[in-house]
C-alpha positions in Angstrom: 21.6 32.7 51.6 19.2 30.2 49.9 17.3 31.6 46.8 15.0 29.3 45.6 12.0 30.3 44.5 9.6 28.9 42.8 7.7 29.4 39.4 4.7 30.4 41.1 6.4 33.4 42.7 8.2 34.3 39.5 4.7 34.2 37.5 3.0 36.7 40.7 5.2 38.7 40.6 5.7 38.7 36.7 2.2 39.1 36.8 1.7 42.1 39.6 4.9 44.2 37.2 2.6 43.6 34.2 -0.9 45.0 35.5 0.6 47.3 38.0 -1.6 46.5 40.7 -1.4 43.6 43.7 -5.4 43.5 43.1 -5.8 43.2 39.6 -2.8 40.7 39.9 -4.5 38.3 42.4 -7.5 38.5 39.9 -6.0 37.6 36.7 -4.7 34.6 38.4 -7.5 33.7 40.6 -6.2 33.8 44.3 -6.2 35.5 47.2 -4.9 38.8 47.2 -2.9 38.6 50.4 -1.1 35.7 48.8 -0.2 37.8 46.3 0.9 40.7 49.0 2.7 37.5 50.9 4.7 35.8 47.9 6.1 39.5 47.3 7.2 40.4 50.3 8.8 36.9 50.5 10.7 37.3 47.5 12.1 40.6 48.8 13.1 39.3 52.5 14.7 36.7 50.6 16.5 38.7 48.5 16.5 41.8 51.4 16.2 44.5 48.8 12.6 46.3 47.5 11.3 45.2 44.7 8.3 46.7 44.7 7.0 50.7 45.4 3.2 51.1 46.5 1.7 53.9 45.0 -1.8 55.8 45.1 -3.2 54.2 41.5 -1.3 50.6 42.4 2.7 49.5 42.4 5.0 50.2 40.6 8.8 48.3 40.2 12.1 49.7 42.0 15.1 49.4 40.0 16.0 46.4 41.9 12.9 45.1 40.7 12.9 45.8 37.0 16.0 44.1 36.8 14.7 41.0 39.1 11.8 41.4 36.7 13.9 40.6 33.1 15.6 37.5 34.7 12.3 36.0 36.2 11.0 36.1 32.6 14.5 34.8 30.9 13.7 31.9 34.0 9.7 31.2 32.9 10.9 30.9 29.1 14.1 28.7 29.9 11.4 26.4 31.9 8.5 26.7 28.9 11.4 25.3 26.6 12.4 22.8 28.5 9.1 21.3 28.7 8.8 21.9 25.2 11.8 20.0 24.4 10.9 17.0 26.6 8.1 16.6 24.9 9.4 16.5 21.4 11.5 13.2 21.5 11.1 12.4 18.1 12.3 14.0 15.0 8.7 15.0 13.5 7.6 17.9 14.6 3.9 18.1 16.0 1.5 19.9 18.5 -0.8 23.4 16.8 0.1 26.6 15.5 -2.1 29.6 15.1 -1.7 32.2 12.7 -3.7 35.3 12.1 -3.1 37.7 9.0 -5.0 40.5 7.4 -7.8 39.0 5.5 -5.9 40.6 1.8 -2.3 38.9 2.8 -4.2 35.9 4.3 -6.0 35.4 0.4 -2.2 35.6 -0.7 -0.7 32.9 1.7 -2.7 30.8 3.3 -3.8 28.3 0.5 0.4 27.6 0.2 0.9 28.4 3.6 -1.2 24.8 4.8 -0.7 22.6 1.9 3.1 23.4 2.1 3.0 22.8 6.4 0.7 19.7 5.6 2.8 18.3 3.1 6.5 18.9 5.9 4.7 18.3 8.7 1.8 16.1 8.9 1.8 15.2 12.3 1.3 18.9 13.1 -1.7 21.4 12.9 -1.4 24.5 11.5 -4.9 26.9 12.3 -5.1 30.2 10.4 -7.4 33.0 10.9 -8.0 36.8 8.9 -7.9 39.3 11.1 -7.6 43.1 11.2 -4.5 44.1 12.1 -6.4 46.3 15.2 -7.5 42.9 16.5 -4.4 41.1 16.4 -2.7 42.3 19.5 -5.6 41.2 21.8 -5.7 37.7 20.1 -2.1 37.5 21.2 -2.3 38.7 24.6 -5.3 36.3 24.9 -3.5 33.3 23.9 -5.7 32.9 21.0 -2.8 33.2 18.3 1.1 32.5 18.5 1.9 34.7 16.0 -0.3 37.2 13.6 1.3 39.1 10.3 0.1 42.9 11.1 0.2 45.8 9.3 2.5 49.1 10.8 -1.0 51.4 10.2 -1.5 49.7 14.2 0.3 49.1 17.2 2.0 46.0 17.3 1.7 43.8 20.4 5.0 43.4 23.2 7.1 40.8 21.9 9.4 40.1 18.7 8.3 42.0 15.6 10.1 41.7 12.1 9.5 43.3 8.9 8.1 40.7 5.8 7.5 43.2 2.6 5.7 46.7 2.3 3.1 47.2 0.2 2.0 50.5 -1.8 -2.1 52.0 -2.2 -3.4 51.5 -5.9 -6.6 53.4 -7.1 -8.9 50.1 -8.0 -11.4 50.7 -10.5 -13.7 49.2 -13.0 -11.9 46.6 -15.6 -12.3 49.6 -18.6 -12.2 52.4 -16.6 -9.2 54.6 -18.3 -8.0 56.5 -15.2 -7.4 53.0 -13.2 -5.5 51.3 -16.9 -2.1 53.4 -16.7 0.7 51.8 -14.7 0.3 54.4 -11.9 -2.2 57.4 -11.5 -1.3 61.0 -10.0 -3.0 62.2 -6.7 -4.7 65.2 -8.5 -6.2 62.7 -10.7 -7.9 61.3 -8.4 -9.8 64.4 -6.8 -12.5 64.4 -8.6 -13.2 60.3 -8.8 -16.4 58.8 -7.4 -14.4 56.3 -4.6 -15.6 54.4 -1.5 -13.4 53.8 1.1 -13.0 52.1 4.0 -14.5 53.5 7.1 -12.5 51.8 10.0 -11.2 54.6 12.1 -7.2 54.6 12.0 -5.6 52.1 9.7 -4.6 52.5 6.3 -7.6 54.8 6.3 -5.9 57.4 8.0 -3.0 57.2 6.0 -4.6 57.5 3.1 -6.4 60.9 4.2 -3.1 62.3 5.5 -1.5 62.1 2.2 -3.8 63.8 0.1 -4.4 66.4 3.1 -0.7 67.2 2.7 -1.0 67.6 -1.0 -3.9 69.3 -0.2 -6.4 67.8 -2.2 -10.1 67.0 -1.4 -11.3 63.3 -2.2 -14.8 63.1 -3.6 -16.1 60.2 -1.1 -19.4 59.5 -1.6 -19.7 56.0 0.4 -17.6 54.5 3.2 -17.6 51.1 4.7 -16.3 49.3 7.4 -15.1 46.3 5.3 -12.7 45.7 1.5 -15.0 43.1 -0.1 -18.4 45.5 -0.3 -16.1 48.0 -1.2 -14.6 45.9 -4.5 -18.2 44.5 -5.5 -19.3 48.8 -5.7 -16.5 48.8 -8.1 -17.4 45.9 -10.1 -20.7 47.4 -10.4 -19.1 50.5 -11.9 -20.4 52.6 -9.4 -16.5 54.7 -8.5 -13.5 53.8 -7.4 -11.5 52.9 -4.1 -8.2 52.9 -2.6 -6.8 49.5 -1.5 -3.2 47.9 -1.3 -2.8 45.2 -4.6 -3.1 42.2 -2.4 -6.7 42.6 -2.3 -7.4 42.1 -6.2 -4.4 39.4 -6.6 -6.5 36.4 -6.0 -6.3 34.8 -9.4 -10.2 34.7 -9.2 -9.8 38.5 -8.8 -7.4 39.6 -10.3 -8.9 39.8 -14.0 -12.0 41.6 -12.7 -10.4 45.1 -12.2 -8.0 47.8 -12.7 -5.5 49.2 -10.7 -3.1 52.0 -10.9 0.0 52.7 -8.2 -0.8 56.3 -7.1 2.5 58.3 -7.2 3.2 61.8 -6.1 3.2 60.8 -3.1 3.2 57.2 -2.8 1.7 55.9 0.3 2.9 52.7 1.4 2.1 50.5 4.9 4.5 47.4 5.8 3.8 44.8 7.2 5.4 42.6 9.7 5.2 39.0 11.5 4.8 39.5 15.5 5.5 36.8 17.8 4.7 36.8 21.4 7.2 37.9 24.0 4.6 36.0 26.6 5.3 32.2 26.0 8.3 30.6 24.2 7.4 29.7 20.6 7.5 25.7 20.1 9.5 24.4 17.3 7.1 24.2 15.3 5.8 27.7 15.1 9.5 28.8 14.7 9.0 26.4 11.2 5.8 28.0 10.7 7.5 31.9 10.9 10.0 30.1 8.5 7.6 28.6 6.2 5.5 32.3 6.6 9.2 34.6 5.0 9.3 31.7 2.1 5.8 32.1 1.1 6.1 35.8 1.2 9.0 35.7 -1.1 7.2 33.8 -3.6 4.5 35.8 -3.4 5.9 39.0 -3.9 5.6 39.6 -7.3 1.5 38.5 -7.6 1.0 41.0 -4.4 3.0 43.6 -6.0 4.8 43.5 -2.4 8.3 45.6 -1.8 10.6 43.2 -0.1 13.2 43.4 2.6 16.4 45.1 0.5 14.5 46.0 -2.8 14.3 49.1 -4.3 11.0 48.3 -5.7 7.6 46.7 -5.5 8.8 43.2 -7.5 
């Protein structure tokens, strides 16, 4: 029995598993929805098994249909990489990469991150962004990134996720301040400290309040706001304290302007991690760019005060 059929199918019906719905399918890819309906039921006379269910809020796959679904994808991607290696006959790489990072690890990497892809690569682009780490997912699924570094405080979009470094909270304070001196800084120490802190719902925010709820201890928070840098300039005005990971003081044009203590008992800690898309194959030369992205971390590591992969410390 003769089986071919053709990437347009596969993408409909890749399309119509993802949403869940023949409507909302026929409307991300602008066309008809009986065509949608029709290239379905196609697919499964073809193939004479169900690969769809209809159901009261939209569809829903059959077995046979989740398992048509994973090779229809492996199919798309095999196609995607042909194309891509067609089109990259010679031995320099080129074409665009997009990377988006928190704006603290961006500060960190992105000033080596270009000159070092400029320097390998100059027939290439290389495009970096800061971004929240809330944000980074729906760049992704919009095809405005190939890849972002996120932070595990967030969900992390579908697709291939890998760890990079952790990173541990520091109480930030003025350059003399005493408390904010000492190498690290107790929890109870902290209680009764001035601080601002950031104000965006979830986050590190939220890991920050569970950990001193556990301890049970009461933070004396007398400003919050949505953003690090207004946070930092508070501080250099010697008006409290705040709670940050090191990586936003490690700018070298930073760096000297405050104090920062590790705050133990209990140490709280995010990691962070490079995300790829699951969506679209990633071109040679964003697999250089996730390569280039792990080297720069490395080096990094010990200005960030980031805990790498296998370390039993922050380096």
């Amino acid at each position: 029995m003769p089986r071919d059929f053709t990437l347009h199918q596969f993408r409909i019906f890749l399309k119509a598993a993802e949403v869940g719905s023949i409507t909302r399918a026929a409307n991300a890819l602008s066309i008809p929805q009986p065509s949608v309906s029709r290239s379905i039921s196609r697919m499964e006379s073809t193939l004479q098994v169900k690969l769809i269910e209809r159901t009261r809020n939209g569809i829903r796959l059959t077995t046979a249909g989740e398992r048509f679904q994973n090779h229809a994808r492996e199919a798309l991607r095999q196609f995607d990489l042909a194309g891509i290696a067609a089109s990259q006959g010679s031995s320099e790489l080129g074409g665009e990469v997009r990377l988006a990072a928190p704006e603290s690890v961006g500060g960190i990497i992105f000033l080596p991150l270009v000159k070092r892809f400029q320097q390998l690569h100059p027939g290439a682009r290389i495009r970096v962004m800061a971004s929240a780490s809330a944000h980074t997912p729906t760049l992704m699924d919009n095809n405005v990134i190939d890849m972002g570094i996120i932070a595990d405080t967030h969900p992390a979009p579908a697709g291939r996720a890998e760890f990079l470094c952790a990173e541990a909270f520091y109480l930030i304070g003025p350059k003399s301040a005493e408390v904010s001196t000492a190498e690290t800084v107790k929890m109870k120490d902290i209680a009764e400290l001035p601080l601002f802190l950031n104000a965006m719902q979830g986050g590190f925010r939220a890991r920050i309040d569970d950990a001193f709820q556990r301890k049970q201890i009461s933070l004396n928070v007398i400003a919050e706001i949505d953003a690090n840098e207004p946070l930092l300039d508070l501080v250099l005005d010697e008006a409290g304290y705040t709670i940050l990971p090191f990586s936003t003081i490690a700018r070298q044009s930073r760096m000297h302007q405050f104090s920062a203590a590790r705050i133990v008992a209990a140490e709280i800690t995010r990691s962070l991690k490079l995300v790829m898309t699951s969506q679209r194959p990633l071109a040679a030369i964003g697999r250089e760019t996730a390569h280039l992205v792990r080297q720069i971390v490395q080096e990094q590591a010990e200005i960030a005060r980031w805990k790498l992969a296998g370390t039993g410390r922050e380096t």
